[in-house]
N, C-alpha and C positions, 0 to 999 in steps of 0.2 A: 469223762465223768466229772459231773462241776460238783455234786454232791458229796461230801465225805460218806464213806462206807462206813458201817461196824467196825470194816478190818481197818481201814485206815483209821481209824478213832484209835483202837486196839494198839498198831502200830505208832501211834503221836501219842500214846499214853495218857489216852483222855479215858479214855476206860480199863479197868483193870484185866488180865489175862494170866493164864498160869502159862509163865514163857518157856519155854523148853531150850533155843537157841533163838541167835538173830546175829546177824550179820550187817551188813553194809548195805545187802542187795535184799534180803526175805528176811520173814519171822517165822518161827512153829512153837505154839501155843495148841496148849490141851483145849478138845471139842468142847464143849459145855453140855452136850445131847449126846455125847460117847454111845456110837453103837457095837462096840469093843472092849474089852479091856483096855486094851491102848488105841486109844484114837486120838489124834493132833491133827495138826492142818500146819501148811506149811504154803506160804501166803509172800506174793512179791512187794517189796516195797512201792516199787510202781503200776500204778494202777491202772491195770488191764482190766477190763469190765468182763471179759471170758474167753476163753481158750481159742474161740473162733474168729475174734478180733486182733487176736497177736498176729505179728508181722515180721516181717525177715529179722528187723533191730532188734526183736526178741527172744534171737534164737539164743544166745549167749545167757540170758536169765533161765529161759526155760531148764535147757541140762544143768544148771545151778539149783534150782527148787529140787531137779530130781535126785541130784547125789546132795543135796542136803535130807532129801526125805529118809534117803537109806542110810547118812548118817544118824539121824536123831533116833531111826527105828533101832540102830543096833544100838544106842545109848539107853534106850528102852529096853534092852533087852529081847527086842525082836530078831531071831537067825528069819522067820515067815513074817509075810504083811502082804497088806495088799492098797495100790496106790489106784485112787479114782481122783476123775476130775468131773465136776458136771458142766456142762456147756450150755447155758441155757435153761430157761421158766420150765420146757417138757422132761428135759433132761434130770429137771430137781435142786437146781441151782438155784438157793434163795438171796444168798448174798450178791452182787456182780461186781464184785473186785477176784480176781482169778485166783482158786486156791485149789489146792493139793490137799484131799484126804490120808491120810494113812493109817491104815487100822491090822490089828493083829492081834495076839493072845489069845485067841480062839480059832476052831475051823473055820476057815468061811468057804460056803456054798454057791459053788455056780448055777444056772446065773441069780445075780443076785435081786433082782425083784425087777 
């Protein structure tokens, strides 16, 4: 990616976000467009353009964003959530720096759209 993303913007603190956690390796900041009570994204420092482009060297970040996700959710107050990833323009991925949905506080219904 030669471009800076949103989320890297996000993460360099060129843009403002309501940070939840960040660590060394990810961030999770609150959605902006929350289709939840509690929605955040939880986002790798290194920029992965999507989920389909990650590679063996990323296996060690991957289960990092995932037990960070269900950390931040139980800091939320979330025991239920549900964690999506979109991979791609059909998929509904508008950003292409790899991130983690996490949403909860309500029912959610399968499937979802």
């Amino acid at each position: 990616m030669s471009e800076k993303t949103l989320f890297s913007k996000i993460i360099d603190k060129e843009i403002p976000a309501s940070i939840l956690f960040e660590d060394d390796l990810c961030i999770a900041f609150k959605d902006i467009h929350p289709q939840a009570p509690v929605h955040f994204l939880v986002v790798p420092r290194k920029p992965i353009a999507r989920l389909s482009e990650a590679g063996s060297v990323d296996h060690a970040i991957l289960g990092h964003l995932m037990l960070k996700a269900a950390q931040v959710a139980r800091a939320q107050g979330l025991d239920d959530f549900r964690v999506v990833i979109n991979s791609g323009e059909s998929a509904g991925q508008t950003v292409f720096h790899l991130h983690l949905h996490v949403l909860g506080g309500r029912s959610l219904h399968w499937p979802p759209g």
